[in-house]
BAGULO-596027 format. One record per residue (C-alpha): residue number from 1; residue in three letters; x, y, z. Coordinates in pm, whole numbers. Example, Ala and Ser with C-alpha at 12.3 -4.5 7.8 and 13.67 -1.06 7.14 Angstrom:
2
+-----+------+--------+--------+--------+
| seq | type |   east |  north |     up |
+-----+------+--------+--------+--------+
|   1 |  Ala |   1230 |   -450 |    780 |
|   2 |  Ser |   1367 |   -106 |    714 |
+-----+------+--------+--------+--------+
// end
This chain:
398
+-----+------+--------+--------+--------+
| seq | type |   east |  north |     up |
+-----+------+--------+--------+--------+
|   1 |  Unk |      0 |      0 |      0 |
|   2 |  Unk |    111 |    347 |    -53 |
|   3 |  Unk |    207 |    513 |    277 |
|   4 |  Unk |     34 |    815 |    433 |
|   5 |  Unk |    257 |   1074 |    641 |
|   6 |  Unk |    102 |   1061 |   1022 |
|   7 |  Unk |    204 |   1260 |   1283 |
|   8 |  Unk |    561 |   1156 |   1412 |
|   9 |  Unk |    552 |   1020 |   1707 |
|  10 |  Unk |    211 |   1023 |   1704 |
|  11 |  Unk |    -35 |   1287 |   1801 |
|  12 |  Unk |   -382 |   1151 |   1814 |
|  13 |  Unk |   -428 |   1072 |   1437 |
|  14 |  Unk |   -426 |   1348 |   1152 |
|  15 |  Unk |   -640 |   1429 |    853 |
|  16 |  Unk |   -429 |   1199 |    606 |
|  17 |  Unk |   -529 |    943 |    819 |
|  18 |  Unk |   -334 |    668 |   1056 |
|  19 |  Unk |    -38 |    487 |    939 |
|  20 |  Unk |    135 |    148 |   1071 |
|  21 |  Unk |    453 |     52 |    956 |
|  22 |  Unk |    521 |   -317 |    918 |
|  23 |  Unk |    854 |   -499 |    996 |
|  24 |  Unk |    850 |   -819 |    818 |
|  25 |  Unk |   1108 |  -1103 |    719 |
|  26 |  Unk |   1085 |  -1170 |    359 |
|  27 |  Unk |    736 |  -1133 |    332 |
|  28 |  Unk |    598 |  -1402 |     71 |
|  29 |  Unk |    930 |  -1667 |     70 |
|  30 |  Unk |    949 |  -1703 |    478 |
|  31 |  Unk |    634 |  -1827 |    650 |
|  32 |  Unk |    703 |  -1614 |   1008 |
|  33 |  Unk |    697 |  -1314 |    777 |
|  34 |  Unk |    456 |  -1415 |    547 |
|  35 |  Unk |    217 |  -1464 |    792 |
|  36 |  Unk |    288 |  -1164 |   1028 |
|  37 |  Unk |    241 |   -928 |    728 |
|  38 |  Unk |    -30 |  -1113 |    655 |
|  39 |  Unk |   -266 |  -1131 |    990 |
|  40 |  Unk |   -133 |   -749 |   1028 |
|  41 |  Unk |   -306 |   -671 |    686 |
|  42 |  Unk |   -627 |   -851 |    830 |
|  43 |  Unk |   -684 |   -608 |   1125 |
|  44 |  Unk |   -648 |   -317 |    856 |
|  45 |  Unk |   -885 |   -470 |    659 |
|  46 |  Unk |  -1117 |   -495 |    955 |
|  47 |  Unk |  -1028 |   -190 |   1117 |
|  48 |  Unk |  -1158 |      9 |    770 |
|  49 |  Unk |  -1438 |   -178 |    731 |
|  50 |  Unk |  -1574 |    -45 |   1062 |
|  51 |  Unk |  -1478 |    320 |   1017 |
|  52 |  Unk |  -1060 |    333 |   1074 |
|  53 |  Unk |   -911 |    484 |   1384 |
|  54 |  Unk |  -1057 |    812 |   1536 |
|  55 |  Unk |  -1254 |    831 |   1217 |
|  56 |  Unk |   -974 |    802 |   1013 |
|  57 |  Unk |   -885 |    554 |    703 |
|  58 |  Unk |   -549 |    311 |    848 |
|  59 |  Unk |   -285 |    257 |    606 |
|  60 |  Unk |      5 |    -31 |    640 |
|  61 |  Unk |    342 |     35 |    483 |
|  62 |  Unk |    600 |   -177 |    499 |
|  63 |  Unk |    978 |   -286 |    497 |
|  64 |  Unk |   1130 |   -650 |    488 |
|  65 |  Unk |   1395 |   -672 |    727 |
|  66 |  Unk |   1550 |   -971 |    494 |
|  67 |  Unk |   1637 |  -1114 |    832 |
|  68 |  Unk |   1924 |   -884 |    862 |
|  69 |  Unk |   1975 |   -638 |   1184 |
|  70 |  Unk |   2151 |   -361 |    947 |
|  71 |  Unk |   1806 |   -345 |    694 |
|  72 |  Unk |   1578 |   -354 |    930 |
|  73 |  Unk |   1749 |   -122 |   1146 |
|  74 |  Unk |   1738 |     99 |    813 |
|  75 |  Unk |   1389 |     12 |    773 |
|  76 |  Unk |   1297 |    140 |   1082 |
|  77 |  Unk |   1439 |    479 |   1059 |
|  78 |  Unk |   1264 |    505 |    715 |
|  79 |  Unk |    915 |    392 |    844 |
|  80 |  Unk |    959 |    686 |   1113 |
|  81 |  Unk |   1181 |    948 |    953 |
|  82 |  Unk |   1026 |    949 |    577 |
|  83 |  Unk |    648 |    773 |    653 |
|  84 |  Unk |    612 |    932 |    938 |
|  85 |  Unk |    413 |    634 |   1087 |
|  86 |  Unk |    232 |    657 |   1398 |
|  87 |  Unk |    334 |    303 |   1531 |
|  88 |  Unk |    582 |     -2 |   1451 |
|  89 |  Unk |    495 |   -353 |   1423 |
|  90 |  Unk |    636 |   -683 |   1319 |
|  91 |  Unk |    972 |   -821 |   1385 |
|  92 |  Unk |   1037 |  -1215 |   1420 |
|  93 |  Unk |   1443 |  -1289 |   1513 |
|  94 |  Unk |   1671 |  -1228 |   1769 |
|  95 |  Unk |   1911 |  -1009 |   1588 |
|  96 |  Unk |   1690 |   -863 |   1419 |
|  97 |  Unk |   1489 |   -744 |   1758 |
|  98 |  Unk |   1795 |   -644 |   1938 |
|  99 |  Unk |   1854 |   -380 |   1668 |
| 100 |  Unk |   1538 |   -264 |   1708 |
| 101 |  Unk |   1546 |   -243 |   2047 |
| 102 |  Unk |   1849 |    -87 |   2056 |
| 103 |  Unk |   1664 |    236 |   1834 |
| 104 |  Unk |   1386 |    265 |   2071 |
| 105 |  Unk |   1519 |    514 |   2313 |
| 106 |  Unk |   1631 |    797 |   2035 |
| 107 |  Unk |   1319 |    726 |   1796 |
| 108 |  Unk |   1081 |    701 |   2099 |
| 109 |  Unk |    787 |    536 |   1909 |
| 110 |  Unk |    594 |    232 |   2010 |
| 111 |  Unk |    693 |    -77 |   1889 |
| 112 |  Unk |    542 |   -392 |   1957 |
| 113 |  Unk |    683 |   -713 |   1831 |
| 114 |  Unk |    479 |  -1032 |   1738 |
| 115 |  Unk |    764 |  -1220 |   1777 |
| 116 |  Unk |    958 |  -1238 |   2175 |
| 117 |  Unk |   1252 |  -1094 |   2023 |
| 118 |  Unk |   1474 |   -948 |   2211 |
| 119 |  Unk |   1423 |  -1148 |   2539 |
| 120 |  Unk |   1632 |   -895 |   2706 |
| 121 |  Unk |   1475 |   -729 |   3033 |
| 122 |  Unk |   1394 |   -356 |   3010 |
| 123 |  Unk |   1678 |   -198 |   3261 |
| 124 |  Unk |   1577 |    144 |   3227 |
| 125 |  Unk |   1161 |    171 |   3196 |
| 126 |  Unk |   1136 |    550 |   3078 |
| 127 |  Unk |   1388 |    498 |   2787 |
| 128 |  Unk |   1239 |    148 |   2674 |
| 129 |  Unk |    879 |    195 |   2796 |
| 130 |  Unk |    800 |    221 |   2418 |
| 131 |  Unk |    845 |   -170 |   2345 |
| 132 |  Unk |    598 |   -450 |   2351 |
| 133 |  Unk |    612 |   -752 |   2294 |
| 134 |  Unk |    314 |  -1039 |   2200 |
| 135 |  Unk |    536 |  -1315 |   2380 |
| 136 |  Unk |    852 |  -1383 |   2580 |
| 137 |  Unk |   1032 |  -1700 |   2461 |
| 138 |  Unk |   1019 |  -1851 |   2807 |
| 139 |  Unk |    627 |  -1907 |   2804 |
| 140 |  Unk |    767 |  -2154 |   2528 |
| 141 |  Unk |    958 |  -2353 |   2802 |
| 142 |  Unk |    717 |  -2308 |   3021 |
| 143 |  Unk |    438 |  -2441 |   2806 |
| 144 |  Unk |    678 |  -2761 |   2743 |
| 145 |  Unk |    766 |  -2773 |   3142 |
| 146 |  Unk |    386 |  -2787 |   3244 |
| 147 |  Unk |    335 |  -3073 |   2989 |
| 148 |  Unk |    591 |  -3256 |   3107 |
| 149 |  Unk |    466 |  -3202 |   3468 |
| 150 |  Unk |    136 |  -3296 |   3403 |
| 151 |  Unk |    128 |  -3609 |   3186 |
| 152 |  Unk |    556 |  -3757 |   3181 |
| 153 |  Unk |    466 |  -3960 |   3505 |
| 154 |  Unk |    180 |  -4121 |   3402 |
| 155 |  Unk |    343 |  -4215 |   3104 |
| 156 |  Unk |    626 |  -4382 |   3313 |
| 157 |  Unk |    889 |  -4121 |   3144 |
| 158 |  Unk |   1193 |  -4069 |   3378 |
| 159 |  Unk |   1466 |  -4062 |   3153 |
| 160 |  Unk |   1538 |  -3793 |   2886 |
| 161 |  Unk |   1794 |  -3592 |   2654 |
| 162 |  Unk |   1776 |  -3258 |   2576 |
| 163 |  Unk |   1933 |  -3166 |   2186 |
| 164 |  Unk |   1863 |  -2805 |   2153 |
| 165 |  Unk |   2003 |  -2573 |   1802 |
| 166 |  Unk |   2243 |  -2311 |   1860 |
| 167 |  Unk |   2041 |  -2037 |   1874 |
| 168 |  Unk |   2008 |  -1705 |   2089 |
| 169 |  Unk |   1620 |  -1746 |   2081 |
| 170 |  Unk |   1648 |  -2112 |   2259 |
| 171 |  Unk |   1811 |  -1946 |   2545 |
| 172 |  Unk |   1475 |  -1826 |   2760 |
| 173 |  Unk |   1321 |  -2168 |   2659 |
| 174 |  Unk |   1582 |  -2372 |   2773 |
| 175 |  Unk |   1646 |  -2171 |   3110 |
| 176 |  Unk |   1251 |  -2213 |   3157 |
| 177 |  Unk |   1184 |  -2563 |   3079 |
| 178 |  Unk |   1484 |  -2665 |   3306 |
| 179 |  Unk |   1363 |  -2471 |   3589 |
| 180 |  Unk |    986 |  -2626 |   3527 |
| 181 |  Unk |   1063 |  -3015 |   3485 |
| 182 |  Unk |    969 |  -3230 |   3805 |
| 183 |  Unk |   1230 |  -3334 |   3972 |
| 184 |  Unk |   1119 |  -3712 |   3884 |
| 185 |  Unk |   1271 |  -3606 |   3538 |
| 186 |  Unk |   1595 |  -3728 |   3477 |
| 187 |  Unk |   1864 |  -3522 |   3218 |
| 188 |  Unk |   2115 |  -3721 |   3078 |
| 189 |  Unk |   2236 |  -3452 |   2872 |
| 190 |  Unk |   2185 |  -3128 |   2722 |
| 191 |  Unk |   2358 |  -3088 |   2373 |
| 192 |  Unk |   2339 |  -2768 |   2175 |
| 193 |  Unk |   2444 |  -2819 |   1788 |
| 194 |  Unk |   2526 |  -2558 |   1506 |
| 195 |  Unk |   2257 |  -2453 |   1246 |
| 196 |  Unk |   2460 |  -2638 |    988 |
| 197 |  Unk |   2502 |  -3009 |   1167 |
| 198 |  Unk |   2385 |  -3217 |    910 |
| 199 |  Unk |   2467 |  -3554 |   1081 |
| 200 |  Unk |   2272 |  -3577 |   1377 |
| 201 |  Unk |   2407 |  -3947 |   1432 |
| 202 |  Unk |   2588 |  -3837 |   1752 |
| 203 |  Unk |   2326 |  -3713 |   1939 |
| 204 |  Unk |   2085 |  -3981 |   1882 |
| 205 |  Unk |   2311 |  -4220 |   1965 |
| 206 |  Unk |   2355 |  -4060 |   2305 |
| 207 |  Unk |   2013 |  -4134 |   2305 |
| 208 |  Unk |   2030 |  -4462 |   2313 |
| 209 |  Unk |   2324 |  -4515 |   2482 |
| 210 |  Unk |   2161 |  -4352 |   2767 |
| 211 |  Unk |   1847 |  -4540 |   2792 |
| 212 |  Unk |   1672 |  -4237 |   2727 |
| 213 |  Unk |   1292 |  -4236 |   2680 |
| 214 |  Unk |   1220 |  -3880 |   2531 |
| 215 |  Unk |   1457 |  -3698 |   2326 |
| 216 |  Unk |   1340 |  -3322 |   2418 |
| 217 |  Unk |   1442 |  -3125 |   2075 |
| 218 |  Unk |   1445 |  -2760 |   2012 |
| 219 |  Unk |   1483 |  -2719 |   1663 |
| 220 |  Unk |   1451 |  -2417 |   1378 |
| 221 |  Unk |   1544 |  -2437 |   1030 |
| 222 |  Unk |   1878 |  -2590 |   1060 |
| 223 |  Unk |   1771 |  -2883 |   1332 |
| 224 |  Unk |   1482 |  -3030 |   1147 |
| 225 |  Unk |   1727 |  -3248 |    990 |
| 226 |  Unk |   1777 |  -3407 |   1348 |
| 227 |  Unk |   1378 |  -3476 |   1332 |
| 228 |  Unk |   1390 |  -3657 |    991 |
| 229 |  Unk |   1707 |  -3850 |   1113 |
| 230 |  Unk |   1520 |  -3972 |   1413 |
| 231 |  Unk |   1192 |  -4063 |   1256 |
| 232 |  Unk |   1378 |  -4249 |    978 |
| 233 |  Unk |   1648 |  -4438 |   1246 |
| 234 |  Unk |   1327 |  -4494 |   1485 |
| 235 |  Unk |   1527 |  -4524 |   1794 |
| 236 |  Unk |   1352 |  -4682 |   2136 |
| 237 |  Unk |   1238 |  -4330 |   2258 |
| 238 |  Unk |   1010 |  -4036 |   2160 |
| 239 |  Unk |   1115 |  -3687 |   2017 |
| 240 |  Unk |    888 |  -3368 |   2101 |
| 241 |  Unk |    964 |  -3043 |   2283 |
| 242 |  Unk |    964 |  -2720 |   2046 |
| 243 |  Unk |    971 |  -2804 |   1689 |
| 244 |  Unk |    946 |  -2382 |   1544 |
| 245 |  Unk |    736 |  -2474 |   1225 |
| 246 |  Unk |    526 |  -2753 |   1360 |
| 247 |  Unk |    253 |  -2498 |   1409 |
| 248 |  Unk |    286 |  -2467 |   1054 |
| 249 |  Unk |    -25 |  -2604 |    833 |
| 250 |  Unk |    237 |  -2745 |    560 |
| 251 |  Unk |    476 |  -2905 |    855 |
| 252 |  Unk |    357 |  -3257 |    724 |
| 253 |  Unk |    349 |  -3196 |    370 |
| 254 |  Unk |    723 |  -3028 |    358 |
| 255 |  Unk |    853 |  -3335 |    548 |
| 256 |  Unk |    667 |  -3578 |    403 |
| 257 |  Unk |    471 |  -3751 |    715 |
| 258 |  Unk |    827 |  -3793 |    910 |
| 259 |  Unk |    654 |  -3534 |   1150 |
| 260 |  Unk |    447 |  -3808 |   1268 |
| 261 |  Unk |    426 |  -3881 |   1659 |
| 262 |  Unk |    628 |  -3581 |   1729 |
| 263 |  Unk |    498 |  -3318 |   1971 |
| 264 |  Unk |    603 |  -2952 |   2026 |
| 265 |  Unk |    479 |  -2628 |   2174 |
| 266 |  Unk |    296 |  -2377 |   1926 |
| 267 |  Unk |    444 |  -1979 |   1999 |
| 268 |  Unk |    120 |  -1845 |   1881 |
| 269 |  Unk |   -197 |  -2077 |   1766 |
| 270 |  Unk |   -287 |  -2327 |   1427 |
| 271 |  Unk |   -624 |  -2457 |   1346 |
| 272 |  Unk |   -763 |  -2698 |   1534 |
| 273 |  Unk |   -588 |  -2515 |   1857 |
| 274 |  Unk |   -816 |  -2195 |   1880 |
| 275 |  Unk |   -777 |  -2101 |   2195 |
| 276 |  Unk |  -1064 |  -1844 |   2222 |
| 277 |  Unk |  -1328 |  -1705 |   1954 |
| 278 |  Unk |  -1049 |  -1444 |   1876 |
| 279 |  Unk |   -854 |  -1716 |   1682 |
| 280 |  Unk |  -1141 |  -1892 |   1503 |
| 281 |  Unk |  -1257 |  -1500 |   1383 |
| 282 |  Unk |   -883 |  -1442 |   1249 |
| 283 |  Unk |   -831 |  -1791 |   1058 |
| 284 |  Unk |  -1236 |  -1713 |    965 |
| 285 |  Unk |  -1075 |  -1379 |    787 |
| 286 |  Unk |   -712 |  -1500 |    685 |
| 287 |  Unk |   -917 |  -1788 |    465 |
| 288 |  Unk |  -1147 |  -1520 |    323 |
| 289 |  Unk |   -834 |  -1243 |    250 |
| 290 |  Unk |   -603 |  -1495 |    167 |
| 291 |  Unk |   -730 |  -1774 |    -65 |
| 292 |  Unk |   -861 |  -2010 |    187 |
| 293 |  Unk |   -566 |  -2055 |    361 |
| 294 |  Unk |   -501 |  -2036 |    709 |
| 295 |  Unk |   -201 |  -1794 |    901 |
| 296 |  Unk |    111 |  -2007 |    778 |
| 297 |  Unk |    271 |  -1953 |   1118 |
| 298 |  Unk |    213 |  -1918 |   1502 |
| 299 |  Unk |    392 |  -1579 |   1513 |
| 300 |  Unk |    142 |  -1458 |   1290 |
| 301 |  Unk |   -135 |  -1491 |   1588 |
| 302 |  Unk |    121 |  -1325 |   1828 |
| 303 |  Unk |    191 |  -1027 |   1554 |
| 304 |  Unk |   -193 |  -1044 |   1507 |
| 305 |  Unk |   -241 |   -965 |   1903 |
| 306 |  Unk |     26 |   -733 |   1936 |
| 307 |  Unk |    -51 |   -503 |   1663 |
| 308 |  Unk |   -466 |   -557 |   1822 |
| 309 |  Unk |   -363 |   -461 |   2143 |
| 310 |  Unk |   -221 |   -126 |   1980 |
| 311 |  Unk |   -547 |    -43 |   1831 |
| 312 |  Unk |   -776 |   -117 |   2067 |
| 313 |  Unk |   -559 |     99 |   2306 |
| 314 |  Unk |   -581 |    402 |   2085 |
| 315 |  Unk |   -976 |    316 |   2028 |
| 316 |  Unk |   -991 |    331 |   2455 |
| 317 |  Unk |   -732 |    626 |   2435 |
| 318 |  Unk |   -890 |    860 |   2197 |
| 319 |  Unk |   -564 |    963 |   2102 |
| 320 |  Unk |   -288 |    835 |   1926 |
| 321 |  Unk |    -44 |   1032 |   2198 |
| 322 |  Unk |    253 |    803 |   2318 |
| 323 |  Unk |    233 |    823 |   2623 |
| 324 |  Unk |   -123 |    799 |   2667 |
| 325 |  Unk |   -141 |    484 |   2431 |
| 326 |  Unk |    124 |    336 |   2682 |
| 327 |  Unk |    -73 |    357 |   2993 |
| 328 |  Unk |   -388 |    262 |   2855 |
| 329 |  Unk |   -191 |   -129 |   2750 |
| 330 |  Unk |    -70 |   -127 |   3084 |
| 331 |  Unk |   -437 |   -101 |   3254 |
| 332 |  Unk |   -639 |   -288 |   2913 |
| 333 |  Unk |   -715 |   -648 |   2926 |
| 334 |  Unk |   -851 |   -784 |   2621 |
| 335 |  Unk |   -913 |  -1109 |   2444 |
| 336 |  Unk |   -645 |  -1164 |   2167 |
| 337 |  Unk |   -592 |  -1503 |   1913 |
| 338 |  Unk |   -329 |  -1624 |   2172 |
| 339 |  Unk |   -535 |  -1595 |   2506 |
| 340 |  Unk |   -648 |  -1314 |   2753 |
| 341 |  Unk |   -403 |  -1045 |   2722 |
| 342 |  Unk |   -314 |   -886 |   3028 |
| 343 |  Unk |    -11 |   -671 |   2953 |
| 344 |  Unk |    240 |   -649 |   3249 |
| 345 |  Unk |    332 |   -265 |   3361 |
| 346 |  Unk |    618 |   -104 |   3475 |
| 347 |  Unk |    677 |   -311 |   3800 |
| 348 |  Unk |    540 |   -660 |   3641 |
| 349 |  Unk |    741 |   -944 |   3645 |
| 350 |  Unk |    840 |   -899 |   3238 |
| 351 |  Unk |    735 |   -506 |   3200 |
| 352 |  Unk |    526 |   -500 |   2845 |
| 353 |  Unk |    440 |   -853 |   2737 |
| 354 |  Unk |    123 |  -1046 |   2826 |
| 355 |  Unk |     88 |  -1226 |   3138 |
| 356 |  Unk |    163 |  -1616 |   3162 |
| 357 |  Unk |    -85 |  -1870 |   3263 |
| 358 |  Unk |   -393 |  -2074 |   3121 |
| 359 |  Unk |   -621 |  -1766 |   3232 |
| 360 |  Unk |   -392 |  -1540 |   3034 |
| 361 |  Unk |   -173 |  -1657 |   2778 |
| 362 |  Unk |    -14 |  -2023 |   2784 |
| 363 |  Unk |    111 |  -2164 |   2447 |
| 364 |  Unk |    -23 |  -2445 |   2349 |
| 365 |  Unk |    117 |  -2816 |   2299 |
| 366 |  Unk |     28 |  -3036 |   1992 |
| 367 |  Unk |     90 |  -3318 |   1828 |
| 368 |  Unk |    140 |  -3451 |   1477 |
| 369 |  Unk |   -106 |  -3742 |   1427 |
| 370 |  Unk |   -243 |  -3903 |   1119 |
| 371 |  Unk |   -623 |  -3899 |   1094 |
| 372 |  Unk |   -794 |  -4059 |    813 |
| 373 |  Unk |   -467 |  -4047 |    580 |
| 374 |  Unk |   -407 |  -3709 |    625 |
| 375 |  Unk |   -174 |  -3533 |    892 |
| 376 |  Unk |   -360 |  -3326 |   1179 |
| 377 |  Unk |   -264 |  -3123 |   1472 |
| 378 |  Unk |   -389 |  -3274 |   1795 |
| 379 |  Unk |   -392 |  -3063 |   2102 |
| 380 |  Unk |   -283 |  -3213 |   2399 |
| 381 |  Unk |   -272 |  -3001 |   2645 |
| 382 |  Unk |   -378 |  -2743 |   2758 |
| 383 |  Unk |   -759 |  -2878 |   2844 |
| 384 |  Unk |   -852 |  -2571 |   2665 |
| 385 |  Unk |   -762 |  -2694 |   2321 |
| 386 |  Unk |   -702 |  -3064 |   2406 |
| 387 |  Unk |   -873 |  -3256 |   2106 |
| 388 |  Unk |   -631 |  -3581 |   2180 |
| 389 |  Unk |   -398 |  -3811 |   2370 |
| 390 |  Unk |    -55 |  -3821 |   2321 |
| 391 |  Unk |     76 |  -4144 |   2000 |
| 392 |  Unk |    372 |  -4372 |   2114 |
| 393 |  Unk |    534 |  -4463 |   1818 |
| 394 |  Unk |    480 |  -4777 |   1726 |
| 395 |  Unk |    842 |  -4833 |   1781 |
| 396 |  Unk |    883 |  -4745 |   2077 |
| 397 |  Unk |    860 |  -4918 |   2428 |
| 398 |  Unk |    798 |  -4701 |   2749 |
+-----+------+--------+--------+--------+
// end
């Protein structure tokens, strides 16, 4: 869309109308980007239809970060300095984030991120009090701690592995789930492994070696080669944790059914795992906008809720001001795709990201299972989108 020149820094809307500006990883070849520009473009569409913002039309305008922190550090400055926008969105990576977040203090425009990126903690409130974020990557270990918790004992599981890519976004997940496992849980051993391991022998033979009964993987783009390696060797022990594109809908097409049986969180939501009416209304609307298809990616429900909460602030707000915009997230609650968001404030435990919990937001755990030939995802857990139980592999002896 062509951009229209807001106020800068926002001053409760103008007569050329509202403008967001939209950070997105190659929008249209990446699915986390795809999908974020996507679900983004879906509230503007929405937001139009029922009269804009403070009576005014909403524009999106974009740049694609390409995944790298010097464009979409450049992108950022442009989106404020030449479109004048009144708010930023988007953002999916680590490095990319950090940039970002790095900008906030001198550009001192809200920001909120679909993605958890950075996971860093806000030191100094009145210089970063202009970031949100829809997620923090620990809820991800979290998520996978509680499961555990809740359903590894009564499936006599004791003895695990952890195999977890190199990656700064694994960090918060890992430090989570190892602070959340029951002490009944057994580690063996905690690998981490480059982006570009392409034999994954190694690790699965620890595995076995160890008489492990769950290999816990936490794998992106350059560890679902240890997933493949495993279903295809079918060692004597499960593989589930946080598998990044499970929650996408082509997960079993793209590997060819080898997802079967494994389980992972979801950062975000997938059909089948609507966790309120929000996220049946957005997948309702992404189908209709986008030919039928679903979000391809969870961070496109976070990015959805983030860039939701904005609005709905400035609806409560009157004003696009800053500061007022700020202070109204801090006191909102509102139902989002992702859960009840309840943003923490200044003194919260994670200052600017929803609140944890299966009242607020808790990301959901799933399964790949086939159902009548074709591959589904099965929630197990929570109860609130728990279609399932959890598959042993037919391989595999607890």
């Amino acid at each position: 869309m062509a951009a229209t020149a807001g106020c800068l820094g926002g001053g409760g809307g103008s007569s050329d109308g509202i403008t967001i500006g939209g950070l997105f990883g190659l929008p249209g070849d990446h699915p986390a980007g795809t999908g974020m520009k996507q679900t983004t473009e879906v509230l503007v569409e929405n937001l139009n239809a029922d009269g804009g913002l403070l009576g005014e039309e909403v524009e999106l305008v974009t740049r694609d970060t390409e995944f790298d922190p010097a464009t979409a550090r450049d992108g950022y400055r442009e989106l404020i300095l030449d479109e004048s926008v009144d708010v930023t969105t988007g953002i999916y990576s680590t490095e990319v984030g950090t940039a970002i977040f790095d900008e906030v203090p001198e550009f001192e425009t809200i920001h909120l991120t679909g993605g958890s990126a950075p996971d860093r903690p806000m030191e100094n409130y009145d210089d970063y009090k202009y970031w949100f974020r829809g997620i923090h990557g620990g809820y991800l270990g979290r998520a996978t701690a509680n499961y555990a918790a809740s359903h590894f004992e009564d499936l006599g599981i004791t003895e695990v592995g952890i195999a977890a890519e190199d990656v700064d976004g694994f960090d918060p997940v890992l430090e989570e789930f190892a602070a959340g496992l029951p002490s009944s849980v057994n580690v063996h051993f905690e690998e981490r492994f480059s982006s570009d391991t392409s034999d994954f022998s190694p690790i699965l033979d620890q595995g076995e070696q160890n008489d492990i009964q769950m290999m816990v993987g936490f794998v992106s783009q350059g560890g679902s080669a240890l997933m493949s390696q495993w279903a295809q060797r079918q060692p004597n022990y499960m593989f589930g944790g946080g598998d990044v594109f499970s929650s996408n809908p082509d997960r079993w097409e793209n590997t060819s059914g080898e997802v079967e049986y494994v389980w992972s969180y979801i950062g975000g939501a997938a059909p089948g795992l609507e966790v309120t009416e929000t996220t049946s209304q957005l997948i309702e609307d992404h189908r209709s906008m986008f030919d039928g298809a679903a979000p391809p990616h969870a961070q496109s429900y976070t990015q959805y809720d983030a860039i939701l909460t904005w609005a709905e602030a400035v609806k409560e707000a009157e004003t696009t001001d800053i500061d007022e915009v700020v202070s109204t997230i801090e006191e909102m609650t509102l139902e989002g795709s992702t859960g009840t968001l309840d943003w923490y404030g200044e003194d919260g435990e994670l200052p600017h990201t929803p609140q944890f919990g299966e009242e607020y937001v808790h990301p959901p755990v799933m399964q790949w299972q086939e159902v009548d030939g074709e591959g589904r995802q099965i929630g197990l857990y929570p109860d609130t989108v728990r279609s399932g139980e959890l598959q042993i592999p037919p391989w595999v002896s607890l």
